[in-house]
N, C-alpha and C positions, 0 to 999 in steps of 0.2 A: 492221429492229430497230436501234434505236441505242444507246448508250449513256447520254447523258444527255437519255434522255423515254422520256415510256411509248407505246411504238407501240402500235396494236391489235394485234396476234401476241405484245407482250410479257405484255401482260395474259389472252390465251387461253391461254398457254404457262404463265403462272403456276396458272391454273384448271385445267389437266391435270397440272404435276408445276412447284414450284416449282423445285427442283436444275435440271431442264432448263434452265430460263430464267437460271440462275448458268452454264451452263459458255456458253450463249450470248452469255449478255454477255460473256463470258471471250475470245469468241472461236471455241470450239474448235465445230468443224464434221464433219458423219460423212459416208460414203459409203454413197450407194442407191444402187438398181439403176438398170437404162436404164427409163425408161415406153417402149410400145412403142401405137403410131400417134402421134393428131395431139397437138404438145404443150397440155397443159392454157388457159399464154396465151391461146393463138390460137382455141381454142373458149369462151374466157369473153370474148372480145374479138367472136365472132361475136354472142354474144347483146345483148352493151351497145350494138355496132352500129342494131338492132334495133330496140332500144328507143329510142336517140340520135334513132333517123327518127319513131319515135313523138311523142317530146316535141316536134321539128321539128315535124308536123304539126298536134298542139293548140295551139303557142304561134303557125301562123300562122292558125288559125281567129280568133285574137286580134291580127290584122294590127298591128293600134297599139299594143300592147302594146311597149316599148323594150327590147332586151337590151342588156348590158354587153359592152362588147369589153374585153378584156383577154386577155393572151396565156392565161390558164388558160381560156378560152374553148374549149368545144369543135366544133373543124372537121370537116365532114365532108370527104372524101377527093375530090379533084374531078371524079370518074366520077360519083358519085354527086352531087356537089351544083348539079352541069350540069343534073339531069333532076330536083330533086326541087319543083321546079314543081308536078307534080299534087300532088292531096289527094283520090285513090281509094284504098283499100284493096289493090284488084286491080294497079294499078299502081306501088304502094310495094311492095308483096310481086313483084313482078318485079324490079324496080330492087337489093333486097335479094339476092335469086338470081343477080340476073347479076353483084353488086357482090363476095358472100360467097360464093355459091355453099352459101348454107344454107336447109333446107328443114324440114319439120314444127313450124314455130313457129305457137302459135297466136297472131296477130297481129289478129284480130277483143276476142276475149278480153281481149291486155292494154290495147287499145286504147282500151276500155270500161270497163277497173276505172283505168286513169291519167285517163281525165278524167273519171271520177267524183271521185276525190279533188281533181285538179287541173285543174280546166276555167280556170284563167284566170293562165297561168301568165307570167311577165312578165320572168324572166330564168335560167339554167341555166347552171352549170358543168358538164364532166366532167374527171374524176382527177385531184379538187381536194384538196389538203391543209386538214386543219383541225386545227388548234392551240388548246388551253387552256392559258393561261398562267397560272392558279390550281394545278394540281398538273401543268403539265408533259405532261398526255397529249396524243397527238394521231394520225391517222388518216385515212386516204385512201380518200374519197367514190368509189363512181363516178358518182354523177351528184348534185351541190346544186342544188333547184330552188326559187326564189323565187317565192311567189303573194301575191295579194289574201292571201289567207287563212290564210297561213306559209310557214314553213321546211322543206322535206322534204330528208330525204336519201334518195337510191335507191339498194337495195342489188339488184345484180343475179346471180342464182344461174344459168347454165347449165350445167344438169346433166340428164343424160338420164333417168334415173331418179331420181323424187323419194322420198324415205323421212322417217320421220320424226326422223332425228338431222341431214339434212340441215335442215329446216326451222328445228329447234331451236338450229342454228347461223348461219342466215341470221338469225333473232333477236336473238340473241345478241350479234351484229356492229351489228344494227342497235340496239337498245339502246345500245349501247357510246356510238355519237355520240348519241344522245338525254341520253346523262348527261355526255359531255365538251362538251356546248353549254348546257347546265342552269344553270351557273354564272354566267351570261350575262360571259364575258373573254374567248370564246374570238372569236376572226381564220383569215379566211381568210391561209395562208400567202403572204407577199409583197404583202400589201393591208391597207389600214387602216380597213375596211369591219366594223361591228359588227353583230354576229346576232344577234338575239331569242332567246329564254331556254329561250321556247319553241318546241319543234322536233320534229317528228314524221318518223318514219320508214316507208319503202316498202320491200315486197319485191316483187322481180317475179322469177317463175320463166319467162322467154319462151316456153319449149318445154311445158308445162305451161299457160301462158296463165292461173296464178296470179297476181295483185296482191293483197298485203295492207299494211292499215297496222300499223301498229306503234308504240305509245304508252307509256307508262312507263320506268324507268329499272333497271339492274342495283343491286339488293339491295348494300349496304355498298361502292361504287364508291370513294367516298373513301378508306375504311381497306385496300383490298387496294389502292389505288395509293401508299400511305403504305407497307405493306409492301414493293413492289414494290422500291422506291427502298433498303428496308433489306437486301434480298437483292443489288439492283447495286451498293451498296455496299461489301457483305461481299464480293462476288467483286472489286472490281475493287483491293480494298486490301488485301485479306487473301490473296487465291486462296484462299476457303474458302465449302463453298456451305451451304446451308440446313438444320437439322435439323430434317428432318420424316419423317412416315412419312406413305409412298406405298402406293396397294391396287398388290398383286403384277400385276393384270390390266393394271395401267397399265405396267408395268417390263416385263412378258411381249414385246413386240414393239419396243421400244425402242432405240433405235441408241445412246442414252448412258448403254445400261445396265453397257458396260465401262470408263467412266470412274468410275462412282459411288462403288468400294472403295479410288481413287488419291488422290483429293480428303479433307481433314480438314473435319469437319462444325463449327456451331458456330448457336450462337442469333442470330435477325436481328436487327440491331440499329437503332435509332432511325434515320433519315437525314433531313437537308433536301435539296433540289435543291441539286444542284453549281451549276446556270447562274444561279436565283433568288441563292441566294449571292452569285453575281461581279457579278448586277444591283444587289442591295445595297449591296456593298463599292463599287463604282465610284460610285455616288452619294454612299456616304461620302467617299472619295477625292479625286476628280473635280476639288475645287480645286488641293489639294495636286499630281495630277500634273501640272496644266497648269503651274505655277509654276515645278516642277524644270525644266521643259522649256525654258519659256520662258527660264530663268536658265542654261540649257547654250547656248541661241541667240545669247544677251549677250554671255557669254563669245565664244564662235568670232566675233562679228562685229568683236570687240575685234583679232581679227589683223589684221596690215597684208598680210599675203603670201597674194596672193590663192590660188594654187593649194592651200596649207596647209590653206587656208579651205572651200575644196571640197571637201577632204577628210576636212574633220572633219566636215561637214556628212552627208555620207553617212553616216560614221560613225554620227550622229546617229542616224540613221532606223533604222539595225540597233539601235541601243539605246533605241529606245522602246519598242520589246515589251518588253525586259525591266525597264526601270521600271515599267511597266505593269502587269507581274508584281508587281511588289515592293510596290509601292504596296496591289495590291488585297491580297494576302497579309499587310499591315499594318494594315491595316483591321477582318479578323476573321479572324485568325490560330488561334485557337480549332476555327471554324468550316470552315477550310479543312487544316485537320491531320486534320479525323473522314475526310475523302477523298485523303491523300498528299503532303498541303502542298503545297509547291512544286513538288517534281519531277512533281505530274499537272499542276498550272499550268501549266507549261512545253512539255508535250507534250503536252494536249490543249486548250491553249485555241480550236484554232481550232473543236473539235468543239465545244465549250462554247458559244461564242459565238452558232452555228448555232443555239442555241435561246435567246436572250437579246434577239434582234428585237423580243418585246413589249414591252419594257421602251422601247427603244431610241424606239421608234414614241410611246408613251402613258408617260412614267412618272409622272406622277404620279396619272392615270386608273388605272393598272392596280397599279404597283410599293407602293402602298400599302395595297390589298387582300391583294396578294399574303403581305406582310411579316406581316401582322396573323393570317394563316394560318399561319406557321410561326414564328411568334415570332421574329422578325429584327428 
């Protein structure tokens, strides 16, 4: 969960209790109990595993098929990638057992519903980030898989017992990237690689030896992540969270339900992105800083004494953030006071930054859509 973007948990956490998702942004964090055996991790890591040998084995039925090497590239673990040579059933589900030491999957099952959807798959991420830089959400895949035939993203549920609020939640999630890829702006994080618009979603339950697709998008996606931003606003400038009224059944088991009577409530108010903002400003800017700077260089090189010289120079460097500040703060001054002016400038720009990549990458591909969105 971050601050400035909408994680997928930000936007489930707003769908169960908006206040929740204000004292999170805020920070403030509760104490559970211990879980007791294996941690959850490590048994959702068995099943991705699983599945990871699966898409291995269809995409080498597809021997010529090229995959991408990039470090978000997913590896198998080298016990495993020593021996996954075959391409029996009987011998991946051993390899799996002696690797994980996990049993009762049905691996015939998922192995028949993934290359029915994807029989010709041609390149695959695991626990790959994905970023829209139209409203800022973004969301971590466990498996992107590119075919002849689209984009999927695989969402993978290991869960021993299937019910039907779990199902309705592996939906839910898988939705979520079907409408944060819809836009067609969104990037693989740390890549300049663009995604079709269109994108379909997989669930696979391994232990159930469920595969379903998943197609359409969450109902008003745009206006709850518009809210979203009005609620991280309100907490992180005001410390005040959202007034709403919550059903008492959602408050009943709630760990922040002893903050709710501390906090002064107050209505959400309009918000733009903090980061879109500073992408804005800085292209406003952008002449103007280079100028100051370069006219601070002029200066210092005008000294005769060299060591003086050295010294300003460093100087320098420490005072470019904060021109940098200043600059973009003069730019749309307006627009950076709705979120704390200067002093959040100051101490979060490196978080801020951390989501302003798209710009950085495409601007005038992307930063001009964007603007036309939020009236910048």
């Amino acid at each position: 969960m971050g601050r400035y973007s909408i994680a997928r948990d930000d936007y489930m956490t707003y769908l169960k209790c908006p206040v929740k998702l204000a004292f999170k942004t805020l920070g403030i964090r509760t104490r559970r109990g211990a879980s007791i055996g294996k941690p959850r991790f490590d048994i959702g890591m068995e099943g991705e595993e699983i599945v990871s040998l699966i898409l291995k084995l269809i995409s080498e039925e597809k021997s010529k098929a090229p995959r991408l090497e990039t470090e978000a590239m997913f590896e198998l673990p080298e016990t495993v990638e020593e021996e996954i040579g075959t391409k029996t059933l009987d011998e991946i589900e051993e390899i799996c057992e002696e690797a994980t030491r996990v049993r009762y999957f049905h691996l015939e099952e998922v192995l028949e519903g993934l290359r029915r959807l994807m029989p010709d798959i041609e390149e695959y991420w695991h626990h790959i980030t994905l970023k829209g830089a139209r409203l800022l959400a973004r969301g971590q895949a466990d498996f992107l898989v590119r075919t002849r035939s689209g984009l999927f993203v695989v969402e993978v549920r290991n869960v021993g017992r299937i019910s039907e609020a779990e199902v309705a939640k592996a939906i839910l999630h898988a939705k979520f990237y079907n409408s944060l890829l819809r836009d067609g702006l969104a990037k693989i994080r740390g890549g300049n690689q663009d995604l079709p618009k269109t994108t379909y979603s997989v669930v696979v339950f391994p232990r159930q030896g469920i595969v379903r697709k998943v197609d359409g998008y969450l109902q008003n996606f745009d206006g709850i992540c518009r809210t979203i931003w009005g609620v991280k606003r309100l907490a992180l400038t005001e410390g005040k969270v959202p007034e709403v009224k919550v059903p008492k059944a959602t408050c009943r088991y709630c760990h922040y339900k002893k903050f709710c009577a501390k906090f002064e409530r107050d209505s959400v108010p309009e918000a733009k992105p903090l980061p879109v903002v500073c992408a804005v400003a800085e292209r406003e800017c952008g002449a103007d800083r280079i100028a100051e700077i370069a006219e601070a260089r002029a200066k210092i090189l005008e000294i005769s004494d060299f060591n003086e010289r050295v010294k300003l120079e460093r100087l320098l460097k420490f005072a470019e953030r904060d021109l940098y500040i200043k600059s973009l703060y003069r730019a749309m001054p307006e627009e950076f006071e709705e979120w704390g002016g200067l002093p959040t400038l100051t101490i979060d720009l490196e978080r801020i930054r951390t989501n302003m990549y798209f710009f950085e990458l495409q601007k005038d591909e992307i930063l001009k859509p964007v603007r036309r969105e939020w009236r910048l």
